[in-house]
C-alpha positions in Angstrom: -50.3 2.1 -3.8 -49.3 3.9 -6.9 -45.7 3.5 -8.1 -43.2 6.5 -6.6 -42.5 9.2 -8.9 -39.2 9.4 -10.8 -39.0 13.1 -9.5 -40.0 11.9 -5.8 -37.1 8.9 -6.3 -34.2 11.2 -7.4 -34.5 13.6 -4.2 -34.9 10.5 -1.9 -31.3 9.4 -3.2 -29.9 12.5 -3.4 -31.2 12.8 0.3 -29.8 9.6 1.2 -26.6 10.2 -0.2 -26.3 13.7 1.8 -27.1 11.7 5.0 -24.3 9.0 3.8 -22.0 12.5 3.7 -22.7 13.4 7.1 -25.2 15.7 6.1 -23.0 18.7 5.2 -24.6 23.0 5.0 -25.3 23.9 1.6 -21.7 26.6 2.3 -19.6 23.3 2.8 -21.8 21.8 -0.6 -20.2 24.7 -2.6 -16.9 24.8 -1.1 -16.3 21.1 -1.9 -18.2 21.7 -5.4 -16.2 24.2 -6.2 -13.2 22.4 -5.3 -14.1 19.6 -8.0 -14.7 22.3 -10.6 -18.4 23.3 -10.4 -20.0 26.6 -10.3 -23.1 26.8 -8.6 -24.7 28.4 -5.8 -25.1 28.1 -2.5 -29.3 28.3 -2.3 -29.5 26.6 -5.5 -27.2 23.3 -3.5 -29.6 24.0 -0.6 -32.9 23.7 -2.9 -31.8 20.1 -3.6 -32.6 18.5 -0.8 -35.1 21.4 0.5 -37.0 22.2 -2.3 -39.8 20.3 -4.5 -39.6 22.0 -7.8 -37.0 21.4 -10.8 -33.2 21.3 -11.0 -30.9 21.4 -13.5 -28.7 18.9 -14.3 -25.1 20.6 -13.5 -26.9 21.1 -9.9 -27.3 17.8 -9.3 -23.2 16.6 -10.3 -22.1 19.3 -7.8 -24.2 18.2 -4.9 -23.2 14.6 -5.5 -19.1 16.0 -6.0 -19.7 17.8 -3.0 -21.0 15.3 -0.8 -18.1 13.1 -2.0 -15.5 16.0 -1.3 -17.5 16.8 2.5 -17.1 12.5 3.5 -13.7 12.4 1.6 -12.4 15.4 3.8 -13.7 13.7 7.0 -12.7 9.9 6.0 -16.7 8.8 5.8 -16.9 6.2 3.6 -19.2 5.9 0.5 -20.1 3.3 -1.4 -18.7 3.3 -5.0 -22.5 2.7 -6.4 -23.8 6.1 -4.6 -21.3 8.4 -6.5 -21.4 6.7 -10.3 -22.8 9.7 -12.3 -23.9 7.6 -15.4 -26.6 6.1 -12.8 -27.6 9.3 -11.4 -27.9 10.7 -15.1 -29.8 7.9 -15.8 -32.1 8.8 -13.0 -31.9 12.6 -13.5 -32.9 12.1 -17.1 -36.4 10.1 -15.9 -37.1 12.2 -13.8 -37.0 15.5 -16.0 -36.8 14.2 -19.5 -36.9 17.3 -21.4 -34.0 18.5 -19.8 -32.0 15.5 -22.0 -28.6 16.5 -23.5 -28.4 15.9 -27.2 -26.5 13.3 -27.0 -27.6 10.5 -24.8 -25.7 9.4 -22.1 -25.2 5.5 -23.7 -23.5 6.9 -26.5 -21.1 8.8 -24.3 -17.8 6.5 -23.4 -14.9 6.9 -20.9 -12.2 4.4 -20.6 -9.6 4.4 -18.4 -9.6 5.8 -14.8 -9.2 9.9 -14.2 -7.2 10.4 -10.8 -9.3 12.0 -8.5 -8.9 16.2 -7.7 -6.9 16.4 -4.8 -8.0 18.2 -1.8 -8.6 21.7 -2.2 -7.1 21.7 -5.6 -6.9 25.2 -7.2 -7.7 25.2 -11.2 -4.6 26.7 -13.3 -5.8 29.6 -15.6 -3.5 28.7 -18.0 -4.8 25.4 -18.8 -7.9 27.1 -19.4 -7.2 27.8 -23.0 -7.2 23.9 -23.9 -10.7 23.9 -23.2 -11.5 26.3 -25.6 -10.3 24.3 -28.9 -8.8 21.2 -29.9 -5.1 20.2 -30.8 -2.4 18.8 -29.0 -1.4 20.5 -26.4 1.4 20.0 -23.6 1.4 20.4 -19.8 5.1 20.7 -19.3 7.1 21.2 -15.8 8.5 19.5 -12.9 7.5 16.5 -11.4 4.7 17.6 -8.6 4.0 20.8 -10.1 0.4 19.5 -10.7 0.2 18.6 -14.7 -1.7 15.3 -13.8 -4.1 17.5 -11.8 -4.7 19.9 -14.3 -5.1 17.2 -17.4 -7.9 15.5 -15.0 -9.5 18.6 -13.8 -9.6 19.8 -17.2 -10.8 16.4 -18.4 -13.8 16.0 -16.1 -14.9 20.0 -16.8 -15.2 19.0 -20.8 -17.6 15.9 -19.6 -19.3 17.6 -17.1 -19.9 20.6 -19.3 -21.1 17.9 -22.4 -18.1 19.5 -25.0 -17.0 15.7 -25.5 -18.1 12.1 -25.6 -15.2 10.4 -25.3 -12.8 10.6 -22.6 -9.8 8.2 -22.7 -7.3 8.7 -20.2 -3.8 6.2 -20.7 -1.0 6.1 -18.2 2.2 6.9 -20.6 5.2 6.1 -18.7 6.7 3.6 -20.9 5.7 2.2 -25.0 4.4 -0.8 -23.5 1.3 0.9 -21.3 0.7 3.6 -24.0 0.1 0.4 -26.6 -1.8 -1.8 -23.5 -4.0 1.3 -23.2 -4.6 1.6 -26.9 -5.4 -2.3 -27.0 -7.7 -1.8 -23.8 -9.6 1.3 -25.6 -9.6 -0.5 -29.0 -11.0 -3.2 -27.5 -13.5 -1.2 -25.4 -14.8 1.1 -28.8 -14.8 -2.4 -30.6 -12.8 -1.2 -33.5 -9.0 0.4 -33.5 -8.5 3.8 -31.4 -6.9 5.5 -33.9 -8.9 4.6 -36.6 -12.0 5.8 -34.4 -10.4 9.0 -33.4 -9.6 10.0 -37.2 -13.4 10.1 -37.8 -15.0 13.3 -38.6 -17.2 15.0 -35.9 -16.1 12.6 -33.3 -15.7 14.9 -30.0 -13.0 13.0 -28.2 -10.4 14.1 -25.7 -7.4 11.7 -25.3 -4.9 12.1 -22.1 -1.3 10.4 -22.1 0.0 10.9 -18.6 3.7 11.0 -17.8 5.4 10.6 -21.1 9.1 10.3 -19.9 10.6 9.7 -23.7 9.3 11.5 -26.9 11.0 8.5 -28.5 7.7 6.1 -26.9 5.2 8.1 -28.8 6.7 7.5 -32.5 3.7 6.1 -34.8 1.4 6.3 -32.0 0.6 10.1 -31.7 -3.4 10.6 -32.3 -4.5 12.4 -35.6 -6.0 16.0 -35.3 -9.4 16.5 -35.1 -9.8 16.6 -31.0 -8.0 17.8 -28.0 -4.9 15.4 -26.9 -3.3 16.5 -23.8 0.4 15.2 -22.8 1.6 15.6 -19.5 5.4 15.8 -19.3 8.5 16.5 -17.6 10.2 16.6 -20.7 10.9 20.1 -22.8 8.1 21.1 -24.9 11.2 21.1 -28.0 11.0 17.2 -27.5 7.2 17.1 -28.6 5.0 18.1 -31.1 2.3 20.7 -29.7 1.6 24.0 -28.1 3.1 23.8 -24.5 1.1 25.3 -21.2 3.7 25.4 -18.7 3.0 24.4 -15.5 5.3 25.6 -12.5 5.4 26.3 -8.9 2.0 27.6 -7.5 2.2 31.7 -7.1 2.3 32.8 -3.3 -1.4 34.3 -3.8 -1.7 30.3 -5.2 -0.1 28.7 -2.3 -1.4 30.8 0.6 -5.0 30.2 -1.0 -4.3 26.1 -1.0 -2.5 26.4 2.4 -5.5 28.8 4.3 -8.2 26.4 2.2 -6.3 23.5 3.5 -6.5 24.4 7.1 -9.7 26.1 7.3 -10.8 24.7 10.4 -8.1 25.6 12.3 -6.7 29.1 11.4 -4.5 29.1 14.3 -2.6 26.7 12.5 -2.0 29.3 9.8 1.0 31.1 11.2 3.2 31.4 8.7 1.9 30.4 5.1 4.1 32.6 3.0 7.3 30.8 4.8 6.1 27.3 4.0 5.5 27.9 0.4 8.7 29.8 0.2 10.7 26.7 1.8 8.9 24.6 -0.3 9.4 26.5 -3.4 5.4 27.2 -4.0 5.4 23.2 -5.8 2.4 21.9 -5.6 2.5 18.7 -4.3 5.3 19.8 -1.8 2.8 22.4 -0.6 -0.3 19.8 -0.7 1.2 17.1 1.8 2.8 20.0 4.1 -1.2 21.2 4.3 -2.2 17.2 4.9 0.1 16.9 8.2 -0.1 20.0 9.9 -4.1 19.6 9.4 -3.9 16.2 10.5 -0.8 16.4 13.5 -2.7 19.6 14.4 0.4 21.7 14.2 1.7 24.8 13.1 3.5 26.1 10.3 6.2 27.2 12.3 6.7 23.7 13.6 6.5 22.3 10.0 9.1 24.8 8.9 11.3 23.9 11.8 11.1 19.7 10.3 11.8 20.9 7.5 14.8 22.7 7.9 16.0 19.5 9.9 15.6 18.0 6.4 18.3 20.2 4.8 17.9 24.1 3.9 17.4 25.3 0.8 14.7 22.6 -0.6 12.9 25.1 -2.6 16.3 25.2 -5.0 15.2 21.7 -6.1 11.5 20.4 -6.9 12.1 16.9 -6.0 14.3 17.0 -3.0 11.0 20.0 -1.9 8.8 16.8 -2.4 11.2 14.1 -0.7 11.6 16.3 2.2 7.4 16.8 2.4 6.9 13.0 1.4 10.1 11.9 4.1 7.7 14.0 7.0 4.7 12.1 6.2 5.6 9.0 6.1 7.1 9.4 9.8 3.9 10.7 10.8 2.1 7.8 9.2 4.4 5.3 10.7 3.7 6.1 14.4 0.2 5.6 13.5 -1.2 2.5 15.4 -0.4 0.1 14.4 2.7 1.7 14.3 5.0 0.7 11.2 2.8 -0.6 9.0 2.8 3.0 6.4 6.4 2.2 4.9 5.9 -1.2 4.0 2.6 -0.6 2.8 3.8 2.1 0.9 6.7 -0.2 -0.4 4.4 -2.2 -2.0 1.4 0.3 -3.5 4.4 1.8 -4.9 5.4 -1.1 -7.5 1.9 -1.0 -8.8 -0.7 0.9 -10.8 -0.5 4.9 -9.6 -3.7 5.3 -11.4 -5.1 3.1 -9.5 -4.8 -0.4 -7.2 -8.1 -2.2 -6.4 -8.5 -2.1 -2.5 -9.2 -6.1 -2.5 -5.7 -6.3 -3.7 -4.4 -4.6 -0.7 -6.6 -6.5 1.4 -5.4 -10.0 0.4 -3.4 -12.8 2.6 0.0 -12.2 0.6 0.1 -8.2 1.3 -1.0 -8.5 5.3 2.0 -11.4 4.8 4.5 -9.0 3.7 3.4 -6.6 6.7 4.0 -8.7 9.3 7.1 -9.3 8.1 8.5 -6.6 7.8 6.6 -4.6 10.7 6.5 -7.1 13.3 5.7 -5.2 16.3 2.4 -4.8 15.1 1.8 -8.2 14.8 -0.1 -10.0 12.2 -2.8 -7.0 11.1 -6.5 -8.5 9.6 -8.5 -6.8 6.9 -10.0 -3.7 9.2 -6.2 -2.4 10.5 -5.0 -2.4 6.9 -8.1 -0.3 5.8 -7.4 1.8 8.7 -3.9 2.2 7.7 -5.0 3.3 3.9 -7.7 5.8 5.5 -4.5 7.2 7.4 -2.4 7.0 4.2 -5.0 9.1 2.6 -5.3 11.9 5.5 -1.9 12.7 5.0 -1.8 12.7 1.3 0.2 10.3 0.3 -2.2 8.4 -1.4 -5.5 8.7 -2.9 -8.2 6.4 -1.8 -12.0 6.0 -2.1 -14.0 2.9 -1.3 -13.0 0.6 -3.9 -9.3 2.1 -5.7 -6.1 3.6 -4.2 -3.9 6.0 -6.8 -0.7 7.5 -6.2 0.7 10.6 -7.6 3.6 9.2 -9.8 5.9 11.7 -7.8 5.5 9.9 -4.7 6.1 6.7 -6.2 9.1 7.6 -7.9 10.7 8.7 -5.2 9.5 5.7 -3.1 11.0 2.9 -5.7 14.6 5.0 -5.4 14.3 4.9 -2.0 14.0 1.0 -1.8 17.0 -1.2 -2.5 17.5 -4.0 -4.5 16.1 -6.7 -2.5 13.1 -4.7 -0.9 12.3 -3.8 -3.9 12.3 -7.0 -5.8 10.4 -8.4 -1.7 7.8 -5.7 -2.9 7.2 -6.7 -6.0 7.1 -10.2 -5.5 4.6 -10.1 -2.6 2.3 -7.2 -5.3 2.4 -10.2 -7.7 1.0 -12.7 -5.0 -1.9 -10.4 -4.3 -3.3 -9.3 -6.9 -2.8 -13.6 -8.6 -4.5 -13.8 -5.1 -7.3 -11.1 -5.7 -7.9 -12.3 -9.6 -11.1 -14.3 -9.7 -11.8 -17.1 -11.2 -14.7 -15.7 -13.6 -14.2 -12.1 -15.0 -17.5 -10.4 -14.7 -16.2 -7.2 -13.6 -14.1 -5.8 -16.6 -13.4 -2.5 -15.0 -11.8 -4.3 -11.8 -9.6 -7.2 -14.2 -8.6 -4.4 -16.4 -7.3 -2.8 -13.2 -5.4 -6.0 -12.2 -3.9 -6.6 -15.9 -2.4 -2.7 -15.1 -0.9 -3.6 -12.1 0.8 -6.6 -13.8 2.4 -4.1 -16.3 3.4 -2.0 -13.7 4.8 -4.1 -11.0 6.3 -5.9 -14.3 8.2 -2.8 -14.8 9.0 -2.1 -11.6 10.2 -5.5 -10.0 12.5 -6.5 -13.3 13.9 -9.9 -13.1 12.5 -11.0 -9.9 8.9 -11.0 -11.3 9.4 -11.7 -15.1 8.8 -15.3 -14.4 5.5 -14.9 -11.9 2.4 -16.8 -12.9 0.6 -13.5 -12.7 1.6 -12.4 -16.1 0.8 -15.4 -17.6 -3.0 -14.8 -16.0 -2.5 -11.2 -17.1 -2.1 -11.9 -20.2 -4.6 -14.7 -20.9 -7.5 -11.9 -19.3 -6.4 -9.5 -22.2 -7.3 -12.3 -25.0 -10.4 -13.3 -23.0 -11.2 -9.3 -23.0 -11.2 -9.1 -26.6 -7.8 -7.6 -26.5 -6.2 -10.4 -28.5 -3.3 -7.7 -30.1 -2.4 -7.0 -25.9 -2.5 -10.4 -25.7 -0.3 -11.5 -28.0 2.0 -8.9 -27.3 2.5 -9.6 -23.6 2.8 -13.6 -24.2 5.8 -12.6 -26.7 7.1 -10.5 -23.5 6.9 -12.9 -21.7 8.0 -16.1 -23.8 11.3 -14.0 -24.5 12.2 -13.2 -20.4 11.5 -16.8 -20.1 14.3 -17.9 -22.4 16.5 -15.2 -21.1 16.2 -16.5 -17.5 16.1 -20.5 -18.3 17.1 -20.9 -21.8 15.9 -21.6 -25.1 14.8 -25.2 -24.7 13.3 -25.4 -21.1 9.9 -26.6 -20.9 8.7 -23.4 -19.6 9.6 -21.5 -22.3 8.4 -23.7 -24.8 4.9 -23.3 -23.3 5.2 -19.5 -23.1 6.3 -19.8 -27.0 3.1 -21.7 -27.5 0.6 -19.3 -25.8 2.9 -16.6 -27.5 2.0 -18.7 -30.4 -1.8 -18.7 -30.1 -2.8 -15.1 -29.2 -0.4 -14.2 -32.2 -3.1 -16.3 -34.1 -5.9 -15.3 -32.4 -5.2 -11.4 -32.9 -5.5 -11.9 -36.8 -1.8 -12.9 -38.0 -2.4 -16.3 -38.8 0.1 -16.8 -40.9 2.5 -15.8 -38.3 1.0 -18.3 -35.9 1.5 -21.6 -38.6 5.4 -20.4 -38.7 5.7 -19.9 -35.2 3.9 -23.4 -34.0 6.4 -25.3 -36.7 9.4 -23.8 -35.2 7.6 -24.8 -31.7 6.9 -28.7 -32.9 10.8 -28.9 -33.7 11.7 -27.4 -30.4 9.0 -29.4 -28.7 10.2 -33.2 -30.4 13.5 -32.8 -29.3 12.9 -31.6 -25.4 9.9 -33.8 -24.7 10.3 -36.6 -27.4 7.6 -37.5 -30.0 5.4 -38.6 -27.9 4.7 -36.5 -24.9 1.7 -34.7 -24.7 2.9 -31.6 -24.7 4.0 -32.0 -28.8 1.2 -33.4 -29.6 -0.7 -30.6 -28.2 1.4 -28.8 -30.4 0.9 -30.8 -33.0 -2.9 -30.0 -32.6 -2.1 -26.5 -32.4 0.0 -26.5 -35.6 -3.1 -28.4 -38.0 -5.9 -25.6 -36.6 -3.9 -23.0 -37.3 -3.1 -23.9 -41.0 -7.1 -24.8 -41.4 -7.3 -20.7 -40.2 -4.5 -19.7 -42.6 -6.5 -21.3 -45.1 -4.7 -24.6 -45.8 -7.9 -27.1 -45.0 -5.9 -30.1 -47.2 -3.4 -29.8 -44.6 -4.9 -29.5 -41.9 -7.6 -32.6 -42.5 -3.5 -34.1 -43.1 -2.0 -33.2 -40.0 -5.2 -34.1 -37.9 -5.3 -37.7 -39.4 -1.8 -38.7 -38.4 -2.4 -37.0 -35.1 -5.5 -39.6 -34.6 -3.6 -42.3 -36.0 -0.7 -41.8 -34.0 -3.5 -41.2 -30.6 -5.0 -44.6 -31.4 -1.9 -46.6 -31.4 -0.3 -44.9 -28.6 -3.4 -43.8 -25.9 -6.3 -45.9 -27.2 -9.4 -45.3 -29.2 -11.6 -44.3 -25.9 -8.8 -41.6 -24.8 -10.1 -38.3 -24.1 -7.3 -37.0 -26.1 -7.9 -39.2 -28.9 -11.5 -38.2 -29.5 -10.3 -34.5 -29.4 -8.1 -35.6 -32.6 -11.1 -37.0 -33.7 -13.4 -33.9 -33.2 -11.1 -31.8 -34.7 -10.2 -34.4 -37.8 -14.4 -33.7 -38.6 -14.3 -30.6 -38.3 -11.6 -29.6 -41.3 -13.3 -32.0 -43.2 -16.4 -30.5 -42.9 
């Protein structure tokens, strides 16, 4: 039997996947298409599965986007694999090769993770411009007014339309993720970011979400050459670039989203202009009123009624508009069976990642732990009630949520963290750095999926303060980095960590002294040698006075110490230090010890 046709083998996926979808009309195809940014018609959607001849390329990304947009919108689940568009390029591309972009699809790189478009988003016109030609431009307003929205719709049209070839997307809150990201994308594009991105021709677009201080991006802005986009609550005065505002929705705007939203059941649709005007026309607001009432089934009126119950006036203040929208949706998640488990839930997804928290995490024996506890009418819940819970979480907009990744909009978790008080929220944090330790496998051969855990770290880090600083995880978080290739992350989140660990147990506990000598090792294993030989001296006096001459643990240092002045360039001393280290191993363990014939190893080694 002859082999199948790569034509014949691209239609049979794309039919499987539109069975997967629940085998949505070609109208729903292009409503959800168009949703995700696409412009294509309806009979050309229909041809897909229907017809025999050729398609182009664009044709084929909206029918998979709108088969992800049809299952999303009716909670059917879909394997990660069957929406990946580098694999259905890949198969596209053999099927039709002279329809090949000029620039293959290998050479085109995207690193970080783009939030997905929310449900019936509606494109801004005036980020349309940004498209057009690069600089550095600003997506200033509120928080919830949509900026993130915009920067990834924006980002995926430029992809999808071929204008770049590098996407990099970095979550900017603070110094320390914009320089993780950096280190992640360095380590990705196998040279320095910045140094890449100040190459001529290079067609790059380079996102940094949620700058809170313009004080984070001193020396790390990019250079000119392609389009950086900064989403920001600050004023555009603080920054350096040409601003696009970004406010509330216009009523045409909102009562679009709201009669999009709740397009199934129009009699639901009673009073759109007097939602968006309560809610001030702000996105988000507007987005998770449309979630409940299609969801509870219920009718603007009622909505408007809760959320006057909430306080009048909300649409005077953006984020009280969102905590009273965000306040409503939680209740409604919380009677959901079993009933109580949203809040904590929440709690927790809150103190990680927003751009996104691997499901297994979620899943794990320390998070159902920490939902027993504190919702223990619904007893202890297993793997299927906590994916149940997510899938509800997601129906009501207050999270985002495919088959493998959660996200949150960092609106929603701000106000989450302020809502929590000192001990829940250091209860949260604690039991988000148990799972994910718990979810970490032993063997990293998913880099996408550890790079997501080393996120979370950062983040929960951040979050929890004090209560966390100290938890194994970061140590494991930080090792992953170096093992990545990230060896400048890695040394930076070992210092991190060395110095909480002598501002929590002192100078001279044994603890800190190990975090000092990992601290010590990525310093030399990200280039500064010399750094590492200074840093391991200081260490060996510490080390001789806490644990005495002899303990292993200084003669590990000890170890440490003579390899690193061999890498500094000091083989006389080295071939020194590692000859009174064996001596000293001989006398004291034995000549068969496996520590001695490390010493001895090493001893050959320098002396080649």
């Amino acid at each position: 039997m002859p082999d199948e046709r790569p034509v014949d083998l691209l239609r049979q996926r794309l039919r499987r996947l539109h069975t997967s979808a629940g085998l949505p009309k070609a109208d729903s195809l292009k409503d959800h298409a168009h949703r995700r940014g696409h412009r294509v018609s309806r009979s050309a959607l229909a041809a897909v599965t229907g017809g025999s001849g050729g398609m182009r390329w664009a044709t084929v990304e909206a029918f998979v986007d709108g088969c992800a947009g049809y299952a999303a919108s009716r909670s059917r689940p879909i394997a990660a694999q069957e929406l990946t568009m580098t694999a259905w390029r890949e198969l596209y591309e053999r099927a039709f090769p002279r329809q090949r972009g000029t620039t293959r699809e290998a050479d085109r790189i995207r690193i970080g993770t783009v939030p997905r478009p929310a449900e019936c988003h509606q494109p801004r016109a005036s980020v349309r411009g940004i498209a057009a030609r690069p600089g550095r431009w600003l997506l200033t307003g509120p928080g919830g007014a949509g900026k993130t929205q915009a920067a990834a719709h924006l980002a995926e049209e430029l992809w999808r339309g071929r204008e770049i070839d590098l996407l990099i997307w970095i979550p900017a809150v603070s110094q320390e993720q914009i320089v993780s990201g950096y280190g992640r994308a360095s380590a990705a594009l196998g040279r320095p970011l910045l140094e890449m991105l100040a190459e001529e021709g290079r067609r790059w677009l380079l996102v940094l979400d949620d700058v809170t201080d313009a004080v984070e991006l001193d020396g790390l802005l990019p250079p000119a050459g392609g389009r950086t986009v900064i989403t920001t609550r600050l004023p555009a005065s603080a920054l350096q670039g040409r601003e696009v505002p970004l406010d509330a929705f216009t009523r045409t705007e909102a009562r679009e989203f709201l009669r999009t939203r709740l397009a199934e059941r129009p009699d639901l649709a009673d009073d759109l202009d007097g939602i968006a005007a309560d809610l001030g026309g702000l996105p988000l607001a507007v987005s998770l009123a449309g979630a409940i009432m299609a969801e509870e089934g219920v009718p603007c009126s009622w909505y408007r009624h809760r959320l006057a119950s909430r306080g009048a006036g909300v649409h005077r203040d953006p984020d009280r508009a969102v905590a009273a929208s965000l306040a409503l949706a939680v209740e409604a998640a919380d009677q959901a069976r079993p009933a109580g488990l949203a809040t904590p839930l929440l709690a927790l997804a809150a103190v990680l990642d927003p751009a996104g928290i691997p499901i297994p995490v979620l899943l794990t024996q320390a998070v159902r732990d920490w939902l027993c506890l504190h919702a223990p009418a619904a007893g202890p819940p297993d793997a299927d009630e906590v994916r149940a819970e997510l899938r509800c979480l997601h129906r009501l907009g207050l999270i985002g949520a495919d088959d493998t990744t959660v996200t949150m909009h960092p609106l929603i978790r701000r106000l989450l963290v302020d809502d929590l008080s000192a001990a829940e929220l250091a209860g949260a944090a604690t039991a988000a750095a148990d799972a994910i330790l718990e979810a970490w496998p032993d063997s990293e051969r998913d880099s996408g999926y550890a790079a997501r855990l080393r996120a979370g770290t950062d983040a929960l880090a951040a979050a929890g303060g004090d209560p966390v600083a100290l938890h194994p995880v970061r140590a494991r978080a930080a090792h992953s980095r170096g093992t990545s290739g990230d060896t400048a992350g890695a040394a930076s989140a070992a210092s991190h960590l060395a110095a909480d660990t002598a501002r929590l147990l002192g100078p001279e506990h044994p603890r800190t002294l190990l975090a000092r000598g990992n601290a010590a090792r990525w310093r030399g294993e990200s280039g500064d040698v010399a750094g590492a030989v200074t840093a391991y001296e200081l260490l060996l006096a510490e080390s001789i006075r806490v644990f005495g001459a002899r303990h292993a643990n200084t003669w590990t240092c000890r170890s440490n110490l003579a390899h690193a002045r061999g890498l500094a360039g000091d083989t006389a001393g080295a071939v020194a230090s590692f000859t009174v280290l064996l001596a000293d191993c001989e006398s004291v363990l034995g000549p068969a010890h496996p520590g001695t014939a490390s010493a001895r190893a090493n001893l050959a080694r320098w002396q080649g």
